[in-house]
N, C-alpha and C positions, 0 to 999 in steps of 0.2 A: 281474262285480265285478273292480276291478283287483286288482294284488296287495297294491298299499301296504294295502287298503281291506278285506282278506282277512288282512293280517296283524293292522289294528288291530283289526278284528274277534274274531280269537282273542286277543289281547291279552286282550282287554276280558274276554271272557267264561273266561279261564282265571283271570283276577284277579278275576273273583267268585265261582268256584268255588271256589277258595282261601282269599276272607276266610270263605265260606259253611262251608266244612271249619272253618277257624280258629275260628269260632264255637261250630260244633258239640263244637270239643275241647274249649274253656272249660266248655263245658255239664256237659259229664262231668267236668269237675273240680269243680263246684260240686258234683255229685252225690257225686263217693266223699266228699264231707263229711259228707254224709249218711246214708251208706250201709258207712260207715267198722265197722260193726260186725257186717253181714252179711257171712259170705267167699262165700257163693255167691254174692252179685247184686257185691261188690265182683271178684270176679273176670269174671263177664260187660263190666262196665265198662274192667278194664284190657282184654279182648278187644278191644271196640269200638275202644277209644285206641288200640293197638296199628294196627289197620286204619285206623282215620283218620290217625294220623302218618304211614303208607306212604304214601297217597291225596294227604296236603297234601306232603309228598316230593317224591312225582310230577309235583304241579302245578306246588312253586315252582321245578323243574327244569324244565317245560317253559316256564316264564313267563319264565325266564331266558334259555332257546334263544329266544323271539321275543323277548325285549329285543333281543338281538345282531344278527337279521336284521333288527329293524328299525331301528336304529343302522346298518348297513352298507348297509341301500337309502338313507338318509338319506345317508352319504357319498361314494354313487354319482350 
């Protein structure tokens, strides 16, 4: 696999890991609406969100590092 084809590759699938996380946090915010009056299961949800926000963090940081490598083989 070359590199260009290696980066667009990670590209891709870190930007749907990402929307996939992003999704998933929405979800949980539909739920503390729900769930708005239990502290024990509203507190297991801020957990979750807590560890998904690190997670989507993580991703849009490295989706950023392959934007820039792949802008830079582009103007190589």
């Amino acid at each position: 696999m070359s590199t260009r084809r290696n980066i667009k590759y990670h590209y891709l699938k870190t930007k749907m890991a990402l929307n996939e996380t992003v999704q998933r946090i929405l979800d949980i915010n539909r739920k503390r609406r729900y769930f708005g009056e239990d502290p024990v299961r509203k507190e297991e949800l801020n957990e979750e969100l807590k560890v998904l926000n690190a997670v989507a963090e993580n991703q849009a940081l490295r989706l950023k590092t392959i934007e820039v490598r792949m802008s830079q083989e582009n103007a190589a």
